[in-house]
C-alpha positions as CSV (number, residue, x, y, z in Angstrom):
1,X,20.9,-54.7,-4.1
2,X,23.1,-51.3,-4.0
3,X,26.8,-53.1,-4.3
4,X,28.4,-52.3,-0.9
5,X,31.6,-51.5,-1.8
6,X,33.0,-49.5,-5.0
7,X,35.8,-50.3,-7.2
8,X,38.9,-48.5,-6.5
9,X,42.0,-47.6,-7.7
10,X,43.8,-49.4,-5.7
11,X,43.1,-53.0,-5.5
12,X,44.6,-53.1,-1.8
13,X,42.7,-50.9,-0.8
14,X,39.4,-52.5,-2.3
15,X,40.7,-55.6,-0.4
16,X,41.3,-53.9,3.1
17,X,37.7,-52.6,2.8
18,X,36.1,-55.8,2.0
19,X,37.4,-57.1,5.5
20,X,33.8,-57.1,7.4
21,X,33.0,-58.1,10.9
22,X,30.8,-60.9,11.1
23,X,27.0,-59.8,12.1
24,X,24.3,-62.3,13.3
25,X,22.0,-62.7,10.5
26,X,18.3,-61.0,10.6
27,X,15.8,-63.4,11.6
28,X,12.6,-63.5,10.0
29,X,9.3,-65.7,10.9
30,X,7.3,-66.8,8.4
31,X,3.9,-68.6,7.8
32,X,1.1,-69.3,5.9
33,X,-2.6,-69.1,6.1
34,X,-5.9,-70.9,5.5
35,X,-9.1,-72.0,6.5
36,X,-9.4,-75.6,8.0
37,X,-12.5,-76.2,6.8
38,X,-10.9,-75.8,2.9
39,X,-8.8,-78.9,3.3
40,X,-11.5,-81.5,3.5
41,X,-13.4,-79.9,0.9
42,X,-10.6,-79.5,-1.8
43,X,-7.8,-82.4,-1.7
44,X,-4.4,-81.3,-2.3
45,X,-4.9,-77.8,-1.9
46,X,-3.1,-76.9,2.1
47,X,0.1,-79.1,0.3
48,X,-0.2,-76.7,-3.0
49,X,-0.2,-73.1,-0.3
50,X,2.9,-75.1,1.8
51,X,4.3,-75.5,-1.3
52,X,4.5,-71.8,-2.2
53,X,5.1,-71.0,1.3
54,X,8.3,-73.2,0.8
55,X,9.2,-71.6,-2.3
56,X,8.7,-67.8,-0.7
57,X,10.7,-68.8,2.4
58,X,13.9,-70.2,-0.3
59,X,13.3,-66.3,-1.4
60,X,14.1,-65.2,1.9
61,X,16.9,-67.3,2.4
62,X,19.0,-66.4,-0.3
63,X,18.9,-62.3,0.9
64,X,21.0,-64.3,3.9
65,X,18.6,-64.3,7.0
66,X,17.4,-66.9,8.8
67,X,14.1,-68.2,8.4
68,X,11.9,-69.0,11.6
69,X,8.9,-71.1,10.0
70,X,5.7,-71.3,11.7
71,X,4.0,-73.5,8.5
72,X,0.3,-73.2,8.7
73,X,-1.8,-71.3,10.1
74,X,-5.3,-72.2,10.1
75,X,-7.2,-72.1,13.6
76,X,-6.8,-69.7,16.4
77,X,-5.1,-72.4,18.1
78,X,-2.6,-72.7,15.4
79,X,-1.7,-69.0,15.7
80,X,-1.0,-68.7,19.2
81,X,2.0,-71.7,18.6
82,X,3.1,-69.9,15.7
83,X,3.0,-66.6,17.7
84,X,4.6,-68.6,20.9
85,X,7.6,-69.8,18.2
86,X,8.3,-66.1,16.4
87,X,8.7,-65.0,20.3
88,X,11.1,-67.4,21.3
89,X,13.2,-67.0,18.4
90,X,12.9,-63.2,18.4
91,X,12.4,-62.5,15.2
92,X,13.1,-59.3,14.0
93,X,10.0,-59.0,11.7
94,X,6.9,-61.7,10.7
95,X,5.3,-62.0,7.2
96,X,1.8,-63.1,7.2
97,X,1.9,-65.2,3.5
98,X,-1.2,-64.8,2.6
99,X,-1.9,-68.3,0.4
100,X,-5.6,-68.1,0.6
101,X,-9.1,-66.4,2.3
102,X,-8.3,-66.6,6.2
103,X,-10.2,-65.7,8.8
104,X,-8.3,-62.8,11.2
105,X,-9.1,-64.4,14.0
106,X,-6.5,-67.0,13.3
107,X,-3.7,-64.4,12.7
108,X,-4.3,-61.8,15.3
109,X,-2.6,-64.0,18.1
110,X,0.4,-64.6,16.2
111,X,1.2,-61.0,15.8
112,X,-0.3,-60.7,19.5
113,X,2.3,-63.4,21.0
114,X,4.8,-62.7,18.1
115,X,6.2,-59.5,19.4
116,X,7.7,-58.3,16.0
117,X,6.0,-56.0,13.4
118,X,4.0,-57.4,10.7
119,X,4.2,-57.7,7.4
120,X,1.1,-59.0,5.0
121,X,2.4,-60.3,2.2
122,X,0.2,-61.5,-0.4
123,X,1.3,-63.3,-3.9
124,X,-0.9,-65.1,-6.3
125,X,1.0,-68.0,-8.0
126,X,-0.2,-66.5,-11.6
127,X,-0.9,-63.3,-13.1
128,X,-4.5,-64.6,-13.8
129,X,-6.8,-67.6,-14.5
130,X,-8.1,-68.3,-17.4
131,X,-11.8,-67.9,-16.7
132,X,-12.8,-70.7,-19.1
133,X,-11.1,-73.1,-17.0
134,X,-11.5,-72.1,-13.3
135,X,-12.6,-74.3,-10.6
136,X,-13.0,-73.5,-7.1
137,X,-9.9,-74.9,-6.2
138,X,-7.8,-72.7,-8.2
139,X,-9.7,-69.6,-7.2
140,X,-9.2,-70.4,-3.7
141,X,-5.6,-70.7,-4.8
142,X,-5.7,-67.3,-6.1
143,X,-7.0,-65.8,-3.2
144,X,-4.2,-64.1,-2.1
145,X,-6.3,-60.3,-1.4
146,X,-9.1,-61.4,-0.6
147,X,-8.3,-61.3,3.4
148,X,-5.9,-58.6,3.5
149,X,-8.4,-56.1,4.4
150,X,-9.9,-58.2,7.0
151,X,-6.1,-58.9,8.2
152,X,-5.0,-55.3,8.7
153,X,-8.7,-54.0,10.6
154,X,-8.5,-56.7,12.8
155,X,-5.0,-56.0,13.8
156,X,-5.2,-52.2,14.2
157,X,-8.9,-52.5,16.2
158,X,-5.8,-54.6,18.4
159,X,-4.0,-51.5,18.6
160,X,-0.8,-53.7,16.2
161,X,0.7,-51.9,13.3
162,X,0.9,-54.2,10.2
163,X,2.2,-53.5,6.0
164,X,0.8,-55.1,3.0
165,X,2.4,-56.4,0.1
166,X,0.1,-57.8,-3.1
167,X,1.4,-58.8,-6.1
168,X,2.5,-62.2,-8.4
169,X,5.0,-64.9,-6.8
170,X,7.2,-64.8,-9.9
171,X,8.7,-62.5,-12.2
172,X,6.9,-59.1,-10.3
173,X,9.9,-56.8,-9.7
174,X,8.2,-54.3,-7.9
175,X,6.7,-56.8,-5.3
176,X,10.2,-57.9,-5.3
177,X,11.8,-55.1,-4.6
178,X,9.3,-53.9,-1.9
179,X,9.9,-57.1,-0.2
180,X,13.9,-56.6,-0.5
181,X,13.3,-53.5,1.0
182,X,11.3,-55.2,3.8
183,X,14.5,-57.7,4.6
184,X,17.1,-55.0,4.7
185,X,14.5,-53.4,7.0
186,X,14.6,-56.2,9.2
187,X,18.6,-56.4,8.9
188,X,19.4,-53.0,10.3
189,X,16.5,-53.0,12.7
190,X,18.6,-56.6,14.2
191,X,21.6,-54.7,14.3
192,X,20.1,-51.7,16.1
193,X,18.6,-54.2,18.8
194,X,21.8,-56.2,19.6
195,X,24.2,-53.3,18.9
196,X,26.6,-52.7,21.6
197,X,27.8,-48.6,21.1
198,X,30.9,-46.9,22.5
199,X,30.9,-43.2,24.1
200,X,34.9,-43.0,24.4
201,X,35.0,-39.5,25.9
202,X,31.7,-37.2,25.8
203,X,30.3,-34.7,23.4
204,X,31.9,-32.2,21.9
205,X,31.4,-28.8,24.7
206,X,28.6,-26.3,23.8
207,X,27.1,-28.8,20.7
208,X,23.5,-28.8,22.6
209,X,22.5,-31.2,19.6
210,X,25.0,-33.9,20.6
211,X,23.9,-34.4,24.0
212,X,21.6,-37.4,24.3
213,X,20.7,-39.7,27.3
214,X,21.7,-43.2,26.7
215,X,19.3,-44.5,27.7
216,X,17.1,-43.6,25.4
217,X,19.0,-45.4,22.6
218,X,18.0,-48.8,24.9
219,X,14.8,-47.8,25.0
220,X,13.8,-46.5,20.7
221,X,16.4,-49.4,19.4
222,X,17.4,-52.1,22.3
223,X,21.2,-51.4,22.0
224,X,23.5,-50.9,24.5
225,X,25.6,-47.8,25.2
226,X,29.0,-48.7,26.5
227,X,30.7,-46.2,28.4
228,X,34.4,-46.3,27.8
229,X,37.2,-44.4,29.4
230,X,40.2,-42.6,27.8
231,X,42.5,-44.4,29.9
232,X,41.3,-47.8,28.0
233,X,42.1,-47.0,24.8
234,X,45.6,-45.3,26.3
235,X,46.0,-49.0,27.7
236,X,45.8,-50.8,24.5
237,X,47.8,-48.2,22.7
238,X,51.1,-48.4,25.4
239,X,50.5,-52.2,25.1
240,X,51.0,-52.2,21.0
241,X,54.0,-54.0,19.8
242,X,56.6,-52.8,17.6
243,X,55.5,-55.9,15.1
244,X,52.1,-54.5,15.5
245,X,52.6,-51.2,14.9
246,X,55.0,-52.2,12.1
247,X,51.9,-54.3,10.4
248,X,49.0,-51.4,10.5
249,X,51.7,-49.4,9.0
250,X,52.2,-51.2,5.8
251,X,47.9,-51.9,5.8
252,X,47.7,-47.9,6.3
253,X,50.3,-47.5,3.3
254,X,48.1,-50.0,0.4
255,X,45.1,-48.3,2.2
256,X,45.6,-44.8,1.4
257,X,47.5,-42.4,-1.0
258,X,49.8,-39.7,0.0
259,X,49.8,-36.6,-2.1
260,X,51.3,-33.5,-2.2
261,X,50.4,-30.4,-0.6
262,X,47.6,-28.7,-2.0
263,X,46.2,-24.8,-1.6
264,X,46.5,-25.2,2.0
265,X,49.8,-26.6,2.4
266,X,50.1,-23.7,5.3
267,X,47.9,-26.5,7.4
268,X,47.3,-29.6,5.5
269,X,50.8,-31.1,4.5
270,X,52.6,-34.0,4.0
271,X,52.3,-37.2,6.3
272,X,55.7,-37.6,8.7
273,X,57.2,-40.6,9.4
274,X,56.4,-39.6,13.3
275,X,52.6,-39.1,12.3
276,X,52.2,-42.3,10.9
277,X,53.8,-44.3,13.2
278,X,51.3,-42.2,15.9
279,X,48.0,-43.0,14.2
280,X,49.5,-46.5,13.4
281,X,50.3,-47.4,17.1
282,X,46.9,-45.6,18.2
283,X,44.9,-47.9,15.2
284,X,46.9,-51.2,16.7
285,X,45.0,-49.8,20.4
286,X,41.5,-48.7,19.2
287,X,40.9,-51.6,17.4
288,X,41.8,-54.3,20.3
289,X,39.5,-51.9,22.3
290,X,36.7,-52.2,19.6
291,X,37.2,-55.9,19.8
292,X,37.7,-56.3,23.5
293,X,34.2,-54.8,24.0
294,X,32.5,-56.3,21.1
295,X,31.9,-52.6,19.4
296,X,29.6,-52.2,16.8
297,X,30.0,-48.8,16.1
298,X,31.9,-46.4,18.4
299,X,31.4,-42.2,19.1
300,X,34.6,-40.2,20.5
301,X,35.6,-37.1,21.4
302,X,37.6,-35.8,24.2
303,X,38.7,-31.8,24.6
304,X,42.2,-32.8,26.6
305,X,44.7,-30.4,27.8
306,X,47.3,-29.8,25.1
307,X,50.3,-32.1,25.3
308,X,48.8,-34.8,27.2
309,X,47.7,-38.2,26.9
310,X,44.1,-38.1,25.9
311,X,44.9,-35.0,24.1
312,X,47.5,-37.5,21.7
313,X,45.0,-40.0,21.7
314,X,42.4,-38.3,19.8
315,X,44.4,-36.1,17.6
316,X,45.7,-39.7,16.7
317,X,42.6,-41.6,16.0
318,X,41.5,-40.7,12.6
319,X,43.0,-43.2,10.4
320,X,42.2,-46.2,12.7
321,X,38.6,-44.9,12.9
322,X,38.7,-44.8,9.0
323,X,39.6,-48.1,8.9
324,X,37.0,-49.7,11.2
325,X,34.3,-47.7,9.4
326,X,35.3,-49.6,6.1
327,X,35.2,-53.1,8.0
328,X,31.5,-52.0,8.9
329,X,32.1,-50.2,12.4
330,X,31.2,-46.6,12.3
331,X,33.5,-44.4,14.4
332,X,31.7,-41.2,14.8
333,X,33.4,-37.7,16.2
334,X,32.9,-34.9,18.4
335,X,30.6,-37.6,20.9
336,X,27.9,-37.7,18.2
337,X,26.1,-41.2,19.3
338,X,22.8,-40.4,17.1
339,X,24.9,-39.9,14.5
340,X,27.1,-43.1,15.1
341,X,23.6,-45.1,15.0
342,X,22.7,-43.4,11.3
343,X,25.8,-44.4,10.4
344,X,25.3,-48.2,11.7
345,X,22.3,-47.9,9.8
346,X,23.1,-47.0,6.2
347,X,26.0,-49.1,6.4
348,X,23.4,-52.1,6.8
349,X,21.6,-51.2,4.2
350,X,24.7,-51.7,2.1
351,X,24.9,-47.8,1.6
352,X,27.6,-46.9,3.2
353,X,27.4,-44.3,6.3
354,X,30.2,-41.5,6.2
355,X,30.3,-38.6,9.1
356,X,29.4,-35.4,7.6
357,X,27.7,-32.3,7.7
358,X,26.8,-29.2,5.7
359,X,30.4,-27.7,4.6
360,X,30.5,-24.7,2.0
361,X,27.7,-24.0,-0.9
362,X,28.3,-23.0,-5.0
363,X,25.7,-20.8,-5.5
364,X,27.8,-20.6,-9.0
365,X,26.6,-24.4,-10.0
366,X,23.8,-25.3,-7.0
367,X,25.8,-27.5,-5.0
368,X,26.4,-27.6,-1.3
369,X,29.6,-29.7,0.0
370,X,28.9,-32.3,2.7
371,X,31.6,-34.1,4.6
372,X,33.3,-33.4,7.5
373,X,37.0,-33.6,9.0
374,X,38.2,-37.2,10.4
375,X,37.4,-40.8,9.0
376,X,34.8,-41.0,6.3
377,X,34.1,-44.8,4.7
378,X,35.7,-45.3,2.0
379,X,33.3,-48.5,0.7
380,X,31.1,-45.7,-0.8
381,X,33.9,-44.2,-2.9
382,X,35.6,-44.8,-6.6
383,X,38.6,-43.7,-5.4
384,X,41.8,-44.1,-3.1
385,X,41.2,-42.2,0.1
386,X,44.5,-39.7,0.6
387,X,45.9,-38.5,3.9
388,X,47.6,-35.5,4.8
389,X,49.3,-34.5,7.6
390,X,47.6,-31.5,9.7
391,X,49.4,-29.1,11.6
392,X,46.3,-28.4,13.2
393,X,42.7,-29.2,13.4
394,X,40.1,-26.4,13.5
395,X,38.5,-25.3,16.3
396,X,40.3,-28.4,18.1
397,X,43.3,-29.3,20.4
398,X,46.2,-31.4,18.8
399,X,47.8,-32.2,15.4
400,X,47.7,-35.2,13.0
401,X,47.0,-37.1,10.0
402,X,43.7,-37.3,8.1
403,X,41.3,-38.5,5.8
404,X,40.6,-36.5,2.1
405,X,38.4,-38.3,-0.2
406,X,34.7,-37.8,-1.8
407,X,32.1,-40.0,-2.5
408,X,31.8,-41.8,-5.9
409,X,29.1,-39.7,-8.3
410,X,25.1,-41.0,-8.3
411,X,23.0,-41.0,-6.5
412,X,22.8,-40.6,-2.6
413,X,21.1,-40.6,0.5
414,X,21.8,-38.5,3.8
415,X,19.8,-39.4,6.8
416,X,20.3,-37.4,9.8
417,X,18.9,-38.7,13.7
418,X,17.2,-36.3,15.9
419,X,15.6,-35.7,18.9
420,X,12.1,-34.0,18.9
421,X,10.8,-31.7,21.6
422,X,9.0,-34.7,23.3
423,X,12.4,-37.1,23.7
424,X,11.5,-39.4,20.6
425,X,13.9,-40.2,17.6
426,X,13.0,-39.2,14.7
427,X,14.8,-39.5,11.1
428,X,15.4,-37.0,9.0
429,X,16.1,-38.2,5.5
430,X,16.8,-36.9,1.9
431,X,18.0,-37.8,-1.6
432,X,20.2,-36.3,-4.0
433,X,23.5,-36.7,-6.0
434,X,27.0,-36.8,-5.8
435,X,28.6,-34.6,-8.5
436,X,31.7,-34.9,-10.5
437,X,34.3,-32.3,-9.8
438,X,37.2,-31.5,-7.3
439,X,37.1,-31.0,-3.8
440,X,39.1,-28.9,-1.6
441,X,42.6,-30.3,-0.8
442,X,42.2,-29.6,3.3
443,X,42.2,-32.9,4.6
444,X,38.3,-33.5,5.1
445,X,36.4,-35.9,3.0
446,X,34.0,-33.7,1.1
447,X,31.4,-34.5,-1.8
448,X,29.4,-32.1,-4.2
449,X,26.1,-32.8,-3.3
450,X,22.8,-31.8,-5.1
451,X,19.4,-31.7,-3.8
452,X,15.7,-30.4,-5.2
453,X,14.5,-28.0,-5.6
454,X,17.2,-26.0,-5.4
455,X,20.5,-25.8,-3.1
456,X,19.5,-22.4,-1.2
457,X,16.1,-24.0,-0.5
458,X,17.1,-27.5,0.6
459,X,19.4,-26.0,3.1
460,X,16.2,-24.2,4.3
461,X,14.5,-26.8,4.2
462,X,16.8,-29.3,5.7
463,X,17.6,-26.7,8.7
464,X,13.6,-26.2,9.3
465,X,12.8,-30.3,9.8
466,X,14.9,-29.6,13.4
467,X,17.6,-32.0,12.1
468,X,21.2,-32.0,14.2
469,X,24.1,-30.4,12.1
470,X,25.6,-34.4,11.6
471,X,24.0,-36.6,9.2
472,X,25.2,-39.9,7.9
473,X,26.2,-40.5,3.5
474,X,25.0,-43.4,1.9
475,X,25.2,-44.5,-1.6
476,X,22.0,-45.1,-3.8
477,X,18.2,-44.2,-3.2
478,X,17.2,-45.3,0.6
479,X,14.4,-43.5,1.3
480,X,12.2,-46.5,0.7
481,X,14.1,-48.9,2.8
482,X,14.3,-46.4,6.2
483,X,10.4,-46.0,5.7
484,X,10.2,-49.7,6.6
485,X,12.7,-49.2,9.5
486,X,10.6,-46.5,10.9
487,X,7.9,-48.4,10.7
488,X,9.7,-51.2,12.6
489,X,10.7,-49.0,15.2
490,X,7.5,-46.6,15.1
491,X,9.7,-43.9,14.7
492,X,8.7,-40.5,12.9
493,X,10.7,-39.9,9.5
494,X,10.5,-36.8,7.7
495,X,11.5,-37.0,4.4
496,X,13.2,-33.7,2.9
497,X,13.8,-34.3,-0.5
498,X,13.3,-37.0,-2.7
């Protein structure tokens, strides 16, 4: 597993970020196959498969989903009940364990009635018999490939898309790992079906790659797009008490550090008592509103006119927005809801998921800078995030306090959300790594990031896959783990570099 959140300096802050919201869990329907006329012939051998089915469902267990058995499958009238039971539990994915030789009649109707994609998963108990002492019985035992083939025709000729997974039930890390990838898979892919989104404003004017119809997020991932109003967040924010304000104070104080001015102390100075009490009051209001409509992620932007309300409420909502992203609720900016659903992602897949785009390149040392100005999470950093107080913020209306911090060196994964020409999503993903050295002191959260071949080409390449200019940061090597979500989802990916 990629460790969700880093060490930091601060052990308050380490503690604040650790504060999740509670998520349903994943659920995952599971069962095992056979041929009937096996049992009579070879005593004890459908309790040995249920045996290893048992064991393989533990397996699941402990990555903390729920389990949806179906037991045995062994007729075609078996897998229609089995199929009827992943449906009404709604699983987010079903593995096929593949124990013995099945006919594909028997498991074409469970993926038929099942609704969820299919995995074919199988693992034989050893790594091999010893030839000298085979019997039939423990060859049909072993017989964990020999109807995968058969499986996977039958279900495409049914127009069903299906994975396969063959290796050993114990000690195989790599079948291991593929099938850890598999259950994060089917974790994010819950969250995107039952996700409720926020759209507090609209997108930022003239970005022609923010706009998106909402609907189509109900229709590629099952959420829902809530559309919220200024005036409700203004609501909750006149409603905050001075003992509530006076509380996300001193958690915005252990959260972040408060440096000096840097190089650009002309803009990006210190934090004023009247700043923080602003972003503290508007944190107190966006996260009652988060709660009241049972947010799971939330996008935001609003122009305003300057010295208003909605102009004050936005200028203010950085640090509250940074803090929701570290309890697991991305707040996205300038209206960007693909990007807010990246974001959801990665942060299931315990990666993180900070806002960002492409900021300044070193052609000096072959790095490009991604981050972007506002809230960034801070899980995926080794260090205390910093705010500063802005006099302004480019190319926007207002003035406030904001986020500066980078993400902690390794490896990392950006995965950006598109739209192709023909309305579909489609991701567009890459790997690289986050490089030691300083950042600039402006106020943005900004990391040295390196990609192959080469950091002229990348951004070539990057800009050519018809990627938006928002993406989302996450920790570790992904790649592997949004293939299965695509698959999930049937969504394109295109991967950039790897």
């Amino acid at each position: 597993m990629n460790p969700q959140f880093a060490e930091t300096k601060s052990p308050e802050t380490a503690a604040a970020a650790k504060v999740r919201k509670k998520h349903t869990r994943a659920r995952i329907g599971v069962f095992n196959v056979g041929f009937h006329r096996y049992w009579p012939q070879f005593p004890g051998l459908r309790e040995e498969l249920a045996g290893y089915r048992d064991e393989f469902e533990e397996r699941l267990r402990k990555m903390d989903v729920e389990v949806i058995s179906g037991g045995l499958v062994d007729t075609v009238e078996s897998g229609r009940v089995a199929g009827d039971l992943f449906a009404s539990q709604n699983v987010d994915l079903i593995v096929c364990f593949v124990t013995t030789y099945v006919q594909s009649a028997f498991v074409v109707p469970v993926a038929q009635r099942g609704k969820a994609h299919m995995l074919l998963v199988g693992l034989q108990p050893t790594a091999g018999m010893d030839v000298k002492k085979v019997t039939t019985h423990v060859q049909l035992a072993h017989d964990n490939c020999t109807s995968l083939p058969e499986i996977m025709y039958a279900l495409r000729r049914c127009g069903l898309r299906a994975d396969s997974v063959f290796g050993t039930l114990h000690d195989d890390p790599r079948s291991e790992r593929m099938i850890e990838d598999w259950v994060y898979a089917a974790k994010a892919v819950h969250t995107l079906k039952n996700a409720r989104i926020g759209l507090l404003g609209h997108p930022f004017e003239g970005m022609l790659d923010m706009n998106v119809d909402p609907t189509s997020f109900t229709v590629a991932f099952g959420m829902h797009v809530d559309m919220i109003e200024m005036g409700d967040l203004a609501k909750r924010v006149d409603e905050a008490t001075e003992a509530e304000i006076e509380g996300m104070t001193e958690r915005i104080r252990a959260f972040f550090t408060f440096p000096e001015p840097g190089s650009d102390s002309a803009i990006a100075g210190r934090v004023t008592p009247e700043a923080m009490r602003d972003s503290a009051r508007v944190a107190v209001g966006l996260e009652k509103l988060v709660a009241d409509y049972k947010l799971d992620g939330l996008s935001h932007y609003y122009r305003g006119l300057p010295n208003n309300q909605d102009e004050f409420l936005i200028a203010n909502i950085i640090v509250g927005a940074s803090l929701l992203t570290a309890q697991g609720i991305p707040v996205a900016g300038e209206g960007d809801l693909k990007n807010c659903t990246a974001m959801l992602i990665m942060d299931r897949l315990e990666a993180g998921g900070s806002f960002c785009e492409l900021h300044p390149a070193d052609f000096r040392e072959d790095f490009v800078f991604i981050g972007h100005d506002g809230p960034g999470h801070i899980g995926i950093s080794d260090e205390q995030p910093a705010l500063r107080g802005l006099s302004l913020y480019h190319g926007k209306f207002g003035h406030g306090v904001s986020v500066e911090f980078k993400v902690k060196n390794g490896p990392i994964t950006i995965t950006g959300l598109t739209v192709r020409e023909d309305g579909r999503f489609a991701f567009i993903v890459a790997e690289g790594a986050s490089l030691p050295g300083g950042i600039p002191e402006t106020g943005n959260t900004n990391t040295r990031g390196k990609f192959a071949p080469d950091m002229p080409t990348f951004v070539e390449n990057w800009t050519d896959a018809g990627v938006t200019h928002h993406f989302a940061l996450g920790i570790g090597n992904q790649i592997d783990r949004l293939k299965k979500i695509a698959r999930i989802l049937d969504l394109e990916i295109q991967i950039v570099a790897q």
